[in-house]
Phi, psi and omega in degrees: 000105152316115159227170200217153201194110178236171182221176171112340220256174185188198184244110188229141176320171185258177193096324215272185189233158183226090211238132163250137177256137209229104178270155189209144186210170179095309195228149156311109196269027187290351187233010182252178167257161164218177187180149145308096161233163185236166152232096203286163182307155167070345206256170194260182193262123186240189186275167165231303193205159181206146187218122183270205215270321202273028187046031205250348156242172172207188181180124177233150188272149187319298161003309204210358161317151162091295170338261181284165154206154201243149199190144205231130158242130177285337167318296181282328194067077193225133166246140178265151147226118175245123189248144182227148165054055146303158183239159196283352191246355165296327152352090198176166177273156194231121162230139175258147215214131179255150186281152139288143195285015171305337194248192172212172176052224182231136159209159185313326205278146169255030168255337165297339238225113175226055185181109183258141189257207196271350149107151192203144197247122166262141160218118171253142163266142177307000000 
């Protein structure tokens, strides 16, 4: 049984930084992707960053380019998001999601994606 457990999110100033961590157990993910989505109030669940395991790729949404970076350690089976100079509009639950192995390479869709953990709340204030 694959889970995914993320941490990290809290209430930070806007400017300010944040880093999460998606701890993943059950299976080895060495041969998987990973990936970031966020979901703002009222708003539908969007990509944020995606990475595959051995870090050799990464896909970041227009959004938090420049921002975030997404980082993988294999050792812990642990994925980072370290988000910097956040915004009031960053503001959303952050779930972390392993691709499924139907696919191959990162991709955008959360339809790719089959296994989600339960999501950690960021708020940046104005």
């Amino acid at each position: 049984q694959v889970q995914l457990v993320e941490s990290g999110g809290g209430l930070v100033q806007a400017g300010g930084s944040l880093r999460l961590s998606c701890a993943a157990s059950g299976r080895t993910f060495s041969n998987y992707a990973m990936a970031w989505f966020r979901q703002g109030p009222g708003k539908e669940r969007e990509f944020v960053a995606a990475i595959n395991w051995s870090g050799g790729n990464t896909l970041y949404a227009d959004s938090v380019k420049g921002r975030f970076t997404i980082s993988s350690s294999n050792a812990k089976n642990t994925v980072y998001l370290q988000m910097n100079s956040l915004k009031p509009e960053d503001t959303a639950v952050y779930y972390c999601a392993r691709r499924s192995p139907a696919f191959t390479g990162i991709y955008v869709l959360p339809e790719k994606y089959d296994y989600w953990g339960q999501g950690t709340q960021v708020t940046v204030s104005s």
